[in-house]
TORNUSE-554938 format. One line per 8 residues: number of its first residue (from 1); their letters; for each residue x, y, z of C-alpha. Coordinates in steps of 0.1 Angstrom, whole numbers, plus 5000, padded with zeros to 4 digits. Layout:
NUM	A	X:Y:Z | ... .
END
This chain:
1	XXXXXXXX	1999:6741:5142 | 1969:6731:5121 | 1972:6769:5108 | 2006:6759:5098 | 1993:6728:5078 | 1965:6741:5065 | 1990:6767:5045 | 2017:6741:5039 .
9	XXXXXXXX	1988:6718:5022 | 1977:6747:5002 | 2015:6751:4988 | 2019:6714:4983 | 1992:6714:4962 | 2001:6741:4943 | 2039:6727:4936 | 2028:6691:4929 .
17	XXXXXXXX	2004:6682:4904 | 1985:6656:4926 | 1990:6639:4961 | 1971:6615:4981 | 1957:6614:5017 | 1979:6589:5027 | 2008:6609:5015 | 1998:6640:5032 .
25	XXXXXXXX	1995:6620:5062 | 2029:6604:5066 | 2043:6640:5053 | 2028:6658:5088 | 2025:6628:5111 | 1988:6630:5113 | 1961:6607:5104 | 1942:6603:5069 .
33	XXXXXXXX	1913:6617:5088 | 1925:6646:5100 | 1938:6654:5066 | 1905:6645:5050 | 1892:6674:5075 | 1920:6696:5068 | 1914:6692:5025 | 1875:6698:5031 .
41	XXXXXXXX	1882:6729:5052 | 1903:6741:5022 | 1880:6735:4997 | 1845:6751:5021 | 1875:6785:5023 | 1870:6789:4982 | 1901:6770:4970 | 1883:6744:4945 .
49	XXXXXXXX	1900:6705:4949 | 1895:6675:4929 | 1896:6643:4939 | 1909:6614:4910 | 1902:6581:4916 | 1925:6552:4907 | 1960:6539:4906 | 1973:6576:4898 .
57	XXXXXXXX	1946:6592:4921 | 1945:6620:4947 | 1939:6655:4953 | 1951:6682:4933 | 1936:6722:4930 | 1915:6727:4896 | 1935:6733:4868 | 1939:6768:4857 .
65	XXXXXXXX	1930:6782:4893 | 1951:6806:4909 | 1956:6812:4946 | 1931:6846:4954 | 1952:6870:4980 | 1920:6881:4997 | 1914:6847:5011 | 1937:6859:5039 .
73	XXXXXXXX	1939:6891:5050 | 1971:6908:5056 | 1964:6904:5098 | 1960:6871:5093 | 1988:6867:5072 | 2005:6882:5099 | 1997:6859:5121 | 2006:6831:5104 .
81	XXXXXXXX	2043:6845:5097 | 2043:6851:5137 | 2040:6812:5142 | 2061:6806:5115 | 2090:6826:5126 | 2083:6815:5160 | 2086:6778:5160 | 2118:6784:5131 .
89	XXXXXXXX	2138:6804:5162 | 2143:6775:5179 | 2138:6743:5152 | 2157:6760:5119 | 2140:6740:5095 | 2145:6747:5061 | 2109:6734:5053 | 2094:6762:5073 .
97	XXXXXXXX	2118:6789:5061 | 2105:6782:5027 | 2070:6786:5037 | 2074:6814:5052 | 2094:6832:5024 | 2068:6818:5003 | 2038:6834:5019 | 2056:6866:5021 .
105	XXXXXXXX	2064:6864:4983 | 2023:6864:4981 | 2021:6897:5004 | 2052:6916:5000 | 2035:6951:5013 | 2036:6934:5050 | 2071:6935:5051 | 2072:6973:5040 .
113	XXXXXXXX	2043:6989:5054 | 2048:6997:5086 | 2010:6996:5101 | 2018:6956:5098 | 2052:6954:5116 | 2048:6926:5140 | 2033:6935:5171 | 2037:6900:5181 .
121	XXXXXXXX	2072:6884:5187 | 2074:6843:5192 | 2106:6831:5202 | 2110:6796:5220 | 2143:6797:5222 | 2151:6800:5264 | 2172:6823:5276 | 2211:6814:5270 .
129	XXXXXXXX	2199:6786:5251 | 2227:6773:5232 | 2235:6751:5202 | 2233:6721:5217 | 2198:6727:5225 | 2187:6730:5188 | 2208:6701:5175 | 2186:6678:5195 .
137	XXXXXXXX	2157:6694:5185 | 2171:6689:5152 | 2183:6649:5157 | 2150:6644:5172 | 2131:6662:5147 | 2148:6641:5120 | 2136:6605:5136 | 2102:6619:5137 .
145	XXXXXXXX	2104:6625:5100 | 2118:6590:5086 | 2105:6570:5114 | 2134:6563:5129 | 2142:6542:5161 | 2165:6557:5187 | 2182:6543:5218 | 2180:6575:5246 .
153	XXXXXXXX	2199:6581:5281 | 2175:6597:5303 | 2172:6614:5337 | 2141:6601:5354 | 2116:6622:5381 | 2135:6601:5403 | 2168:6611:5397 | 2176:6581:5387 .
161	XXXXXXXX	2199:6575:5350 | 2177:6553:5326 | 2181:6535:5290 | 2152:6535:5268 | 2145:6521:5230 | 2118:6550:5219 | 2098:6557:5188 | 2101:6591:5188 .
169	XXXXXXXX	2067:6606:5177 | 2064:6648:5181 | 2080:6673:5195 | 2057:6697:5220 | 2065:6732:5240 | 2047:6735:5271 | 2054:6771:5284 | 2092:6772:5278 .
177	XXXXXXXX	2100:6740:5278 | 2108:6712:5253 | 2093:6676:5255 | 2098:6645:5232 | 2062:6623:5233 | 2073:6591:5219 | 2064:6555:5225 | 2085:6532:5246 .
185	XXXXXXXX	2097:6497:5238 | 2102:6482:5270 | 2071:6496:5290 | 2048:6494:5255 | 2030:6526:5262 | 2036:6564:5256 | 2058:6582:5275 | 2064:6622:5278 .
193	XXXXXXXX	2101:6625:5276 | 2118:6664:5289 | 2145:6672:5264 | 2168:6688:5288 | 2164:6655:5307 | 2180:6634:5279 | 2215:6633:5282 | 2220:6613:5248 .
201	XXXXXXXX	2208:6599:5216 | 2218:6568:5194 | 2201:6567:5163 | 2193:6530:5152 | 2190:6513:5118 | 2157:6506:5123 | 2126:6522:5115 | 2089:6516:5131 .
209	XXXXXXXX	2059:6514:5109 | 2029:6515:5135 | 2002:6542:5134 | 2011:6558:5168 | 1981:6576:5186 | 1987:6611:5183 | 1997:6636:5213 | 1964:6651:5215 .
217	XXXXXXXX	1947:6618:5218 | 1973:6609:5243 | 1965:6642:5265 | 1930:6638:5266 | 1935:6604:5278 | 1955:6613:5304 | 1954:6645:5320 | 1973:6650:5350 .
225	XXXXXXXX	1944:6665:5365 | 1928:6628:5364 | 1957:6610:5375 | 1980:6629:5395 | 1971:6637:5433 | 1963:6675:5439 | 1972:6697:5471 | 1953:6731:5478 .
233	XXXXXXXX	1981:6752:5491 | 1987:6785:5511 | 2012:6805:5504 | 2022:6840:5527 | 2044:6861:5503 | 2064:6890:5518 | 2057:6920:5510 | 2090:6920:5484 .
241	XXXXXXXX	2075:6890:5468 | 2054:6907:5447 | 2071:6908:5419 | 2075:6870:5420 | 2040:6864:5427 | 2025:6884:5394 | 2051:6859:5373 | 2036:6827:5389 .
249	XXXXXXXX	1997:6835:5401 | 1969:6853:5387 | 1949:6879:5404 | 1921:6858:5416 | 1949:6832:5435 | 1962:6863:5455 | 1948:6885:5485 | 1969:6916:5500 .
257	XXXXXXXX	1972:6912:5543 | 1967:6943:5562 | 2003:6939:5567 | 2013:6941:5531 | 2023:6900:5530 | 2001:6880:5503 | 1981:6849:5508 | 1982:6822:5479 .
265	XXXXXXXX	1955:6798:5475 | 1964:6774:5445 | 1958:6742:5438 | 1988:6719:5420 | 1999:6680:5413 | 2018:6668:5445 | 2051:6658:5432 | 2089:6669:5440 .
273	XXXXXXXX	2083:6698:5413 | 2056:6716:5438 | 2082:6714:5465 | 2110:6727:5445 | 2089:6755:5430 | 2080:6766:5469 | 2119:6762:5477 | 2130:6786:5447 .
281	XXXXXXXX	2114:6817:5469 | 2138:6810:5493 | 2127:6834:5526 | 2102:6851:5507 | 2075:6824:5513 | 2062:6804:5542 | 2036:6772:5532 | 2008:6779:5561 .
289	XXXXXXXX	1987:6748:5549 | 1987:6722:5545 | 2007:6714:5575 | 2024:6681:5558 | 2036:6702:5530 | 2051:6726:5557 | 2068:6700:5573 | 2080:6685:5543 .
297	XXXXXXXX	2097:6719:5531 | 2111:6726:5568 | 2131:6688:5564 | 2146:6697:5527 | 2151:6732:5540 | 2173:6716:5568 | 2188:6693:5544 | 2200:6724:5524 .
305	XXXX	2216:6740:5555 | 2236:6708:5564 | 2248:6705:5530 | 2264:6743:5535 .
END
């Protein structure tokens, strides 16, 4: 993403005569310092900014300078349209599809020479995804944007149906999956919200003016490794597991039995997503250790067949 602004900075201050920090800031939802790194990244890259002090002050590019092509190579152009295009397939933001027609107004062969067709295709959009999917995104997006206040009704890890009063704060993928990081009123800390978990959202008519920590600050205060409680596992695979297993494990995690079968060895957070994620192999895998895990699969296993 700081690709992304980097290039949308760049074109901001080449369609506006002169913005501040602080404006940049509140426009992508980061702080004055990261945009101060961000302007003096641009500037040590060849494009020349000057500061103006005062009332009317802030950053503009020198006068009479124009944007040099070679700056980026057409590869790296590429690349950038790659993320682009990417992160539009599933947010269809009209701010983003006028970047991206923008950059590729400033290289036009990439589009017709075909030693840069894309040999990279993002699309986050999951499988069967519908519409629904990307109005949230979209709602959500929105609150982010003006600041907004929204009341949410939320499926909990514990299955249980919950209200919250959020200030919504970004939008994240992890894998294929959609998250909502946001700060929440009644516990007065930051909270990782799934989006397929959140069954609705009421917008208020109120708006939240604190300087919210962002995400990456918030992950490298609390990674799961640090706080959640780890289980080594094994895993035997049958031998018609292994297409499964190259989805889920690398190499290293996996060793072929004389019998064809595959041992595991992984390490994840103990939680009811580990015990789902060893029930969705169904007869192709048996936990061998640790024997606590086994027997907690054996009694939801059991629970399954009573159910049928």
């Amino acid at each position: 993403m700081r690709l992304y602004r980097l290039l949308a900075i760049i074109m901001l201050l080449i369609n506006r005569k002169r913005v501040t920090a602080g404006e940049l800031a509140e426009y992508f939802e980061v702080s004055t310092r990261t945009i101060y790194r961000d302007l003096e990244t641009i500037n040590e890259a060849g494009i020349p900014l000057v500061a103006y002090q005062g009332p009317d002050g802030g950053y503009s590019i020198m006068e009479n300078y124009k944007l040099d092509r070679n700056l980026f190579t057409p590869r790296e152009i590429l690349s950038i349209l790659t993320a682009l295009e990417g992160l539009n397939s599933s947010m269809e933001d009209r701010a983003i599809k006028d970047i991206t027609e923008k950059v590729k107004a400033l290289f036009p062969e990439i589009e017709g020479d075909d030693k840069y067709r894309y040999p990279v295709v993002m699309d986050l959009t999951p499988w069967g995804s519908n519409q629904e999917t990307k109005n949230k995104l979209e709602m959500i997006r929105q609150t982010i944007t003006e600041k907004r206040m929204v009341n949410i009704k939320y499926i909990s890890s514990k299955k249980e149906l919950i209200k919250r009063e959020i200030e919504p704060i970004s939008l994240l993928i992890k894998g294929a999956t959609w998250y909502l990081y946001a700060f929440c009123r009644l516990r007065q800390d930051y909270r990782i919200f799934r989006l397929s978990r959140i069954k609705s959202i009421d917008l208020l008519n109120k708006k939240y003016t604190a300087l919210h920590k962002s995400y990456r600050e918030f992950e490298g205060e609390n990674s799961w490794a640090k706080n959640t409680k780890e289980v080594e596992l094994e895993l035997l695979f049958k031998p018609e597991a292994i297409i499964h297993i190259q989805d889920y494990f690398a190499e290293e995690q996996i060793e072929e039995k004389e019998d064809g079968s595959y041992l595991a060895r992984v390490s994840f957070p103990e939680d009811e997503w580990v015990y789902g994620f060893i029930l969705s192999f169904g007869d192709l895998v048996e936990v061998i250790n640790p024997p606590y895990i086994r027997d907690i699969i054996q009694e939801k296993a059991r629970g399954i067949l009573n159910q049928y």
